[in-house]
N, C-alpha and C positions, 0 to 999 in steps of 0.2 A: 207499818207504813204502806201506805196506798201506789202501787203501779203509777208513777205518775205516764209514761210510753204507754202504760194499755188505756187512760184517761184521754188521753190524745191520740186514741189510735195511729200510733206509728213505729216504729222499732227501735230499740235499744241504742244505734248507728246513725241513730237522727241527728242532723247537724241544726244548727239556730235556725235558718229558714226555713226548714221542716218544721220546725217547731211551730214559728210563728204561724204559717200558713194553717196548720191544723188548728191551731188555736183560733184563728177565725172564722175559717168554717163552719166550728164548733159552738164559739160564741153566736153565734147568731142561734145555733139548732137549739141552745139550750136558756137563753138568759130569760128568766121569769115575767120578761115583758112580753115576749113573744112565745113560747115554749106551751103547749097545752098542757104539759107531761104534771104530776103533783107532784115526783120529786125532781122541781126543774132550777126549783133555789139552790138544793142541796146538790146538782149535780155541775151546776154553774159555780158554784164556788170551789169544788173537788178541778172543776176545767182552769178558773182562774190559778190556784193554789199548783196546781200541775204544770200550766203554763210557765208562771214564773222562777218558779222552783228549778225549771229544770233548764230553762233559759238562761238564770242564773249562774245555775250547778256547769254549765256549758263552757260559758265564759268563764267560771272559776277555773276550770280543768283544763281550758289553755295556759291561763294565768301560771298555772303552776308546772305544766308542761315547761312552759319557760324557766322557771327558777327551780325547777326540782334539780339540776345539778348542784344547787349552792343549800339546798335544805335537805336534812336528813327525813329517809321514809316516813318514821313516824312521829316527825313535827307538821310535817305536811297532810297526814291522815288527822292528826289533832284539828288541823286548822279548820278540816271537812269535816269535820264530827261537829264541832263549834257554830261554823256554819250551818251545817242543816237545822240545828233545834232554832239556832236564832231566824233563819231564815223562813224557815216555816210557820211560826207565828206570826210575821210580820206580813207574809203573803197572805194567810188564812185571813186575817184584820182585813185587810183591803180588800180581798175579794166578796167579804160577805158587806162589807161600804157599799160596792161594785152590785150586787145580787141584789140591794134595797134602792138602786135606783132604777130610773125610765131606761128603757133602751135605749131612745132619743137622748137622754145624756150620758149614758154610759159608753154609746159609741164616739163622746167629743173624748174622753179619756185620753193619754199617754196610749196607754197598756193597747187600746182599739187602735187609735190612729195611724200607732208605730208600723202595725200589720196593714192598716188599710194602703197607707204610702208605698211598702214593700211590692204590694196587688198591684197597686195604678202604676208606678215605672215600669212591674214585666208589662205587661198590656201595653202599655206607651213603647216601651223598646221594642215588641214582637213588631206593632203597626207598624215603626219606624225601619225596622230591620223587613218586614213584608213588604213594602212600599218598593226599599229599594231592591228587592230579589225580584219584584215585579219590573222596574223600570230599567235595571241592570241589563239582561237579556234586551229588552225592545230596542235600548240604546244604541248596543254594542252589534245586532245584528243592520241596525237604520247605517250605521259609522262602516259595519264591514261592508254594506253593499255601496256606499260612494265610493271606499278604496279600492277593492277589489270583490267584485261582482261575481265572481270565477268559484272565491270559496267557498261562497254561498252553494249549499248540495242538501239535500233532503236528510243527510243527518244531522247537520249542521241546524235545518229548524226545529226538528224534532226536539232536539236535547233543549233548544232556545224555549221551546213551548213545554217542555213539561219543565225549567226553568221557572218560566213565567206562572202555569200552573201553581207550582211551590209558593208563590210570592201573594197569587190568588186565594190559595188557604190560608197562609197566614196572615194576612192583611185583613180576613173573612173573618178570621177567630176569633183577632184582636179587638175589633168592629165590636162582636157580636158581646166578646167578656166588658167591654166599655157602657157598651149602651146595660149590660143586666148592672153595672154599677150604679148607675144614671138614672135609673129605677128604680134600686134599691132606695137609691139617697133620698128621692122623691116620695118614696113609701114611708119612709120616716122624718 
């Protein structure tokens, strides 16, 4: 059985969003529409079949975290044993469906979009949470010098400015992982 963690380059301790994320990094580096590679079918379907698998196997292994006090060990090891063979053909199926089409539809998919949605909320929350680590400081320094003008002291802007710096990068990042989405979309 294939490493599905070294197929997604990531480690063993990978939680679902790890997952997802590398799986779309991935998909893009490898899916036969795009990919110059010759074995770029065979290795898209080893990424889909890896992805799912283990996404899957993830959620299973909370699932069972939960109810392993009311099932004994090895009913529980039966279930994943069961599991895996069924689960593995049924990923392999879909991902080689996945490998015979366009990029341009393979990224309307479930299995794509799930991840694309995941990408665009951090990016939206970063801006959102940038914005206001930006306007936090400007605010609070504009409010302290109507109250009291006094506390206002050069460490008092220092810390407000590299505050606001902080808000500046992040705001900057967020912008910048937007707009390569926005491009992306456009390129396909």
């Amino acid at each position: 059985m294939a490493d599905y963690y070294k197929i997604l380059h990531i480690g063993h301790d990978a939680g679902l969003d790890d997952v997802k994320k590398a799986y779309r990094k991935l998909a893009y580096e490898y899916h036969p529409d795009v990919s110059q590679m010759p074995d770029a079918r065979e290795r898209f379907i080893e990424l889909n079949e890896a992805y799912v698998y283990l996404l899957n196997k993830i959620k299973l292994e909370l699932e069972l975290k939960r109810y392993k006090s009311m099932a004994y060990e090895e009913t529980a090891q039966g279930i994943i044993d069961t599991w895996i063979a069924t689960e593995r053909e049924r990923i392999r199926s879909r991902a080689g469906r996945h490998a015979n089409m366009r990029f341009r539809n393979f990224k309307k998919t479930k299995v794509y979009r799930t991840t694309e949605i995941l990408n665009n909320s951090l990016n939206i929350g970063t801006l959102l949470l940038g914005i206001f680590v930006f306007f936090g400081p400007v605010f609070g320094t504009w409010r302290q010098w109507i109250i009291n003008p006094k506390m206002i002291d050069l460490t008092y802007i220092i810390s407000s400015l590299i505050v606001v710096m902080v808000g500046i990068l992040m705001t900057s990042y967020s912008v910048y992982k937007i707009i390569q989405v926005i491009k992306e979309n456009r390129r396909w």
